[in-house]
C-alpha positions in Angstrom: 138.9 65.8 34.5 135.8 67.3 32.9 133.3 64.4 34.6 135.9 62.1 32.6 137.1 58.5 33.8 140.7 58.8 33.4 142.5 55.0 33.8 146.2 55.1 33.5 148.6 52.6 32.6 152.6 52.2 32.1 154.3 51.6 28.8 155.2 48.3 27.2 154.7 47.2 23.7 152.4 48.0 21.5 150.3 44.9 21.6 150.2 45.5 25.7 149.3 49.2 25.7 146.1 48.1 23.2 145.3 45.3 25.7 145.4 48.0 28.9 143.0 50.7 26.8 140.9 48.0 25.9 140.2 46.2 29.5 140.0 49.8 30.9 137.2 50.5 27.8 138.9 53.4 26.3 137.3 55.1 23.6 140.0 57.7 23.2 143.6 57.7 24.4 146.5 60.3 25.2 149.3 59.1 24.7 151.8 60.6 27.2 155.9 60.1 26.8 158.9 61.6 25.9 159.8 62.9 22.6 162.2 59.8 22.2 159.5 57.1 22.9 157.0 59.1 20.8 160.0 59.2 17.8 160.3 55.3 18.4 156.5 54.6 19.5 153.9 56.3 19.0 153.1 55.9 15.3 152.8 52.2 16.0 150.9 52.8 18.6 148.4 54.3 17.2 147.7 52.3 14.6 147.4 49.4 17.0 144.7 51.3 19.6 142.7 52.2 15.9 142.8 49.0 14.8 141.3 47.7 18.1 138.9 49.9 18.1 139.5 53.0 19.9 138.2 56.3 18.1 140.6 58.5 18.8 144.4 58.9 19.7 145.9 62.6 21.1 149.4 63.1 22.0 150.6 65.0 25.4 152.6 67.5 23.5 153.1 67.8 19.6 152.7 65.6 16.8 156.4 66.7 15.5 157.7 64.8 18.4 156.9 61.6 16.6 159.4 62.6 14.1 156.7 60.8 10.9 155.1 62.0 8.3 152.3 59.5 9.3 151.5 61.4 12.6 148.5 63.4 10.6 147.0 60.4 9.5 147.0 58.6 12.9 147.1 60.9 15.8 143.8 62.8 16.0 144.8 66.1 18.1 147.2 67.5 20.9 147.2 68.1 24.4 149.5 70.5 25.1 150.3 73.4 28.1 148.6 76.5 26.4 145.7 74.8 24.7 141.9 75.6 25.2 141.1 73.2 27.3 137.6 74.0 27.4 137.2 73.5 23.7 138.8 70.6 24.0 137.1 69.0 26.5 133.5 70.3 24.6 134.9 69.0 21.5 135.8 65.3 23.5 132.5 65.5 25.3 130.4 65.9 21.7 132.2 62.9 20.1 130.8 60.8 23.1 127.6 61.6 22.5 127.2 63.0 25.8 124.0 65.4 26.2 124.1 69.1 26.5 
């Protein structure tokens, strides 16, 4: 997508899903569940992948799915049917530094 490696992985704690984005040398991650895992996940998540490291976290859909008040503070963006993906992906491109 947009000249962009795109590694996937599967689930698991948050301690494993750090370790996969880590090995695969994310530097940004999109989270992509259902609104139940994201209510019982994806906060935690977060936190973990910043902690490690990664500089920034986006959710496949909408921050209210996460059901926190937190979701502002650790979720940097949406992806989400209807978006400008364009702008998106010239906003993703800029923050890694990646020449015009």
């Amino acid at each position: 997508m947009g000249g962009l490696s795109i590694p996937e992985s599967e689930g698991g704690t948050p301690d494993e899903i750090v370790q996969q984005a880590v090995t695969a040398g994310a530097k940004f991650v999109i989270l992509c569940s259902s609104a139940k895992v994201y209510a019982k996940q994806a906060i935690d998540v977060a936190k973990a992948l910043k902690a490690a490291g990664i500089q920034a976290v986006f959710i496949a859909g909408r921050k209210a799915e996460t059901d926190s008040d937190e979701a502002d503070q650790v979720i940097d963006g949406e992806v989400f049917d209807g978006m400008d993906v364009a702008a998106f992906l010239e906003s993703t491109l800029d923050r890694l530094g990646v020449a015009k």
